[in-house]
N, C-alpha and C positions, 0 to 999 in steps of 0.2 A: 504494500500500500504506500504509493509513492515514493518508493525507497528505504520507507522505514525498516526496519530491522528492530526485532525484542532477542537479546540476548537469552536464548534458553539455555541455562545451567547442565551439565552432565553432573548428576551426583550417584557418588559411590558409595554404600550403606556404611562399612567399614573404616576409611579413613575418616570419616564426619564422626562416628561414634568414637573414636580414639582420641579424635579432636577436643569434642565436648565432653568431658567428662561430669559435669552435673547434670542430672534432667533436667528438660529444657519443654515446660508446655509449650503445644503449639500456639497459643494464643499468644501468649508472653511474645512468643518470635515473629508472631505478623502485626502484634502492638511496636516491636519494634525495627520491624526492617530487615526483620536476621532471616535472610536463606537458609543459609546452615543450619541455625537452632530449629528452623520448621523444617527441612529436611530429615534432619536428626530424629524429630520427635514423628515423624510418618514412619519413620525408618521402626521406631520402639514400638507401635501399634496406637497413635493418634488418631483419633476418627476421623476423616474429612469431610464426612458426611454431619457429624453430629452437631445441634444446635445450643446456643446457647444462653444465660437469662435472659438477652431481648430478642430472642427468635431469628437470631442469624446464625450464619453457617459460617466458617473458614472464609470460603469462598467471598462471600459477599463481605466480611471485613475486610479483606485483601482488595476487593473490588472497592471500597470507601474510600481505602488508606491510597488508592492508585498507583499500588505496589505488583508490577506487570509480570516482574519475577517471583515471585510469589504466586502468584493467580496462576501464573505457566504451570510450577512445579504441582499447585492442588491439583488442575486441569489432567496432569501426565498419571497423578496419583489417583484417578478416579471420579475425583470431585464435581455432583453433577449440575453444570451452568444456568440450568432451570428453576432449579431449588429455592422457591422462596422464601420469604418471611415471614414468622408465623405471629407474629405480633409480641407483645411485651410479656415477660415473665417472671415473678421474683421482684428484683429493682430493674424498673426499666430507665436505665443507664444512658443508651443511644435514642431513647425517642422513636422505636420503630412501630410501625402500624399494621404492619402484615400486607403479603400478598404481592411482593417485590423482589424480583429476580435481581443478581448481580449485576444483570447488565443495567436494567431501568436502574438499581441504587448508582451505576455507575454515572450513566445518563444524567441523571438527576443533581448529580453537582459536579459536574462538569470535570469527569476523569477521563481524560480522552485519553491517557496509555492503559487504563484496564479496559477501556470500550477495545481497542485495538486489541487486547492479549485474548480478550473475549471472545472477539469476531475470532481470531485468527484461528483458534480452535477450531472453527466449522461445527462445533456442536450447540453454542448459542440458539435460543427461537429468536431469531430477529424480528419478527412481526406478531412475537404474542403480547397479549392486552396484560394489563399490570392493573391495579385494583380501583382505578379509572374509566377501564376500559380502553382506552390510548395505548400505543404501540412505543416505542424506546425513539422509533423516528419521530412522531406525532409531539414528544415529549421534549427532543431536544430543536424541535422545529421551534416550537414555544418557547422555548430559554436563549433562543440566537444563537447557540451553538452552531456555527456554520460547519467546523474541521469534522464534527462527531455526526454531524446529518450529513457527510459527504464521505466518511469511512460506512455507515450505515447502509445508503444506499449503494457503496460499491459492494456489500456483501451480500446484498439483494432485497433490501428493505424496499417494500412497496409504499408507491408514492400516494396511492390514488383509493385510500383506506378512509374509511368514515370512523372516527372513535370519539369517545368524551359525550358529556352533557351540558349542551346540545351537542349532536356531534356534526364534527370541522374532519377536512384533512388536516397534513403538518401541513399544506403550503394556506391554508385557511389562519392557522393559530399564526404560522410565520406570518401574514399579512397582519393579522389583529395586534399583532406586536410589534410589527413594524420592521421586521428583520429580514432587508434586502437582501442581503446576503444568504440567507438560506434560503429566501424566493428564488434568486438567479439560480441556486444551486437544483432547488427542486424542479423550476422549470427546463433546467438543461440536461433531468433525468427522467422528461416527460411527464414530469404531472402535469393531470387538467384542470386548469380555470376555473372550472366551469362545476364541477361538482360542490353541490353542500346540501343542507339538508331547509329543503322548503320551508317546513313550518318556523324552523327557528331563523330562519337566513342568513345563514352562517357562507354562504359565497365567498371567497377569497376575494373578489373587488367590492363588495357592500363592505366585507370589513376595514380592509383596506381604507376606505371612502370615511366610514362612519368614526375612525378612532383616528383620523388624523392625520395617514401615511399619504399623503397622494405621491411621493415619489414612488414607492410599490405599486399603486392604482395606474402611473404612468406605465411602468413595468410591466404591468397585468394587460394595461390595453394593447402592448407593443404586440403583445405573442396572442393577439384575438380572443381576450376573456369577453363572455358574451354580456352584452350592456342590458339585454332583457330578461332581467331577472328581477324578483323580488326582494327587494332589502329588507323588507320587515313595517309594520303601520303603514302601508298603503305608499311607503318608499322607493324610490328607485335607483341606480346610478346614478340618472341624470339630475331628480330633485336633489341627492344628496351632493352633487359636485354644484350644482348651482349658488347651494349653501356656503360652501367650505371652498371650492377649487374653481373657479370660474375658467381658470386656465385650461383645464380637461371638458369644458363644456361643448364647446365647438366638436371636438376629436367625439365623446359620445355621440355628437346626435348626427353625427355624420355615419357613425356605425350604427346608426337605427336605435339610438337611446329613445327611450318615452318619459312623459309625466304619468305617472299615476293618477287619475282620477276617484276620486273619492266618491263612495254610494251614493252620498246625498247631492252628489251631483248630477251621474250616470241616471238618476231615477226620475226628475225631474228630464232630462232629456227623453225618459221612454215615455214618461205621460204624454209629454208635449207633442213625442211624434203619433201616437196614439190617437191623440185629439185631433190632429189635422189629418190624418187618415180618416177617423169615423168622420170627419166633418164633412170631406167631400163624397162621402160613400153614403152620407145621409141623404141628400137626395136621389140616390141611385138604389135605394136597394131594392125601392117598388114603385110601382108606375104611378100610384096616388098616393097623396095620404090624405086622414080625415078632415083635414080641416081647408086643401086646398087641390088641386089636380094640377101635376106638375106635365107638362107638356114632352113628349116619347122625347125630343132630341133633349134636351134637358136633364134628360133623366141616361143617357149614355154618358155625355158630356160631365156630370157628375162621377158616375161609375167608375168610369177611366179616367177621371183627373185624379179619385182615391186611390186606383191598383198602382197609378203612376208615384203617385207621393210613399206609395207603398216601398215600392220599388229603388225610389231614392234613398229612403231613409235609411236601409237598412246598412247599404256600403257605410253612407254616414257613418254611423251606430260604430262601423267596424276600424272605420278610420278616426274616430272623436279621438282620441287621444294624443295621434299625431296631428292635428287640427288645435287643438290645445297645445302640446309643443312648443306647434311653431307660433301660434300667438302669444306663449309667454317670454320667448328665444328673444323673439321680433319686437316685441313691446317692451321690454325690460319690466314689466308689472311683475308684483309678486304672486305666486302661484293661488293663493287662495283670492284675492280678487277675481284672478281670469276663472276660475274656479266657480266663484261665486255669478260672474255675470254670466257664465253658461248657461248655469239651472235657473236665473230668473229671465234672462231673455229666450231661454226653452218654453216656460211656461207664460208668459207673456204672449211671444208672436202666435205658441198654441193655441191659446185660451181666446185671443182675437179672429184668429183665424178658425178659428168653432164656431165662438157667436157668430161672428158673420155668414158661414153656411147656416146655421140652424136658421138663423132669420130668413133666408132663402126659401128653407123648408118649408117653416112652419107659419108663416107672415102671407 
């Protein structure tokens, strides 16, 4: 991995025992650095497996301590890299919570030579979940750890994993945090943009967008993150660069960004188209009514100016929001204005253009 090299130890049972002449726990030896004394005491029958009062293994304090020779020697001795933490026992000393392999402990504060002695093993789960649910990539995506999300994924960490609550990819948390650096990295090992999880909007550009990063957000638009998505409360890329990055606004709606329209707008638009379809369909939908006899061409003329307004509407309907867009792009007004004049000029030119056929009708 780039050149690196870990010095793995040849030890011989014999000359170490002759050496050390006091028993030498193996804790005591990976509390303090000692190869030898922890080789010595594997050598006299030391568990490597065994846990101890805060639910750690060998392994995984050699993985704390980012003691890479050490971690080699447990690894050669048996010692299994999955093993987690079983939570606190006795005096809990370290603070442990259970449920954390060496590597995520490694992960987790930033040991990038036991992340390395780890991987190198081949026996590590690189992409199992830790008591989060998040992956050891997902985790060091989140902390800016660029060197250890880029060892990670050279040993085959996938990029394109949904984990946490809500769950994000790593390039989702790297965006929410702002850590370009491991953005560049994940997008130039193929993760997508573009995945997150709907209901919570967890998108890699909403987050991006939302906490502040727009040089990530720039990042994201470069490699075609897609701008039609949901941010979250009726948010989108482009209201939220509007807000914060005016600079990224143009480049959105050039890649087809929207304004979200809000119910209480979109509803009034359907009354309103609703009202001036039945308006012109009220004289058409029978050859009299009671109170007046509307004459045969009158009554087509009506009929098909409704299927026509019918007809109109509906594109409308499907385009309103790029219609809003661009009147808010082009006016510089603020979004709930343009917002607001929709739904009342909806029902307005509806509501007149009603009365006026019904007066037709019924007059």
């Amino acid at each position: 991995m780039r050149g690196r090299s870990l010095a793995l130890l040849s030890f011989t049972a014999a000359p170490l025992v002759a050496q050390v002449g006091s028993s030498v726990s193996l804790r005591d030896a990976i509390d303090r650095g000692d190869v030898r004394g922890a080789s010595t005491a594997i050598v006299r029958g030391a568990n490597v497996h065994a846990y101890d009062d805060c639910g750690m293994t060998p392994l995984s304090e050699a993985a704390v301590r980012n003691d890479a020779q050490i971690i080699a020697l447990l690894l050669l001795s048996g010692a299994d890299p999955n093993a987690v933490t079983v939570g606190p026992g006795g005096s809990n000393r370290c603070g442990t919570v259970g449920g954390e392999s060496p590597l995520e402990l490694a992960v987790r504060q930033g040991r990038e030579a036991a992340v390395v002695a780890l991987l190198r093993s081949g026996r590590a789960a690189v992409d199992a979940r830790g008591r989060d649910e998040t992956t050891p990539l997902m985790l060091a995506a989140s902390l800016g750890e660029t060197r250890i999300v880029e060892e990670l994924l050279e040993a085959g960490a996938s990029a394109n994993l949904l984990g946490g609550r809500p769950p994000r990819t790593a390039l989702a948390l790297a965006a929410l945090q702002g850590n370009k650096g491991v953005v560049t990295a994940l997008l130039a090992s193929g993760a997508s943009p573009d995945l997150g999880d709907q209901e919570g909007a967890t998108f890699p550009l909403c987050e991006a967008l939302q906490n502040g990063h727009g040089d990530v957000a720039s990042a994201l638009l470069t490699v075609g993150a897609s701008v039609a998505v949901d941010c979250g409360s009726s948010s989108t890329p482009l209201t939220v660069a509007m807000r914060r990055y005016p600079s990224l606004v143009s480049e959105i709606v050039r890649r087809g960004g929207r304004l979200g329209l809000r119910v209480w707008v979109k509803i009034p638009f359907l009354v309103g188209s609703a009202l001036i379809v039945f308006g012109f369909l009220a004289g058409g939908i029978a050859k009299y009514n009671p109170f007046k006899e509307l004459p045969r061409p009158k009554v087509w003329i009506n009929g098909t100016a409704g299927l026509v307004a019918a007809a109109a509407i509906l594109p409308l309907f499907e385009n309103l929001e790029s219609a809003y867009t661009m009147l808010v792009t082009v006016t510089g007004l603020g979004t709930s204005i343009v917002q607001s004049m929709i739904g009342i000029l909806s029902l307005s030119i509806a509501g007149r253009l009603f009365w006026w056929r019904l007066r037709a009708y019924f007059v």
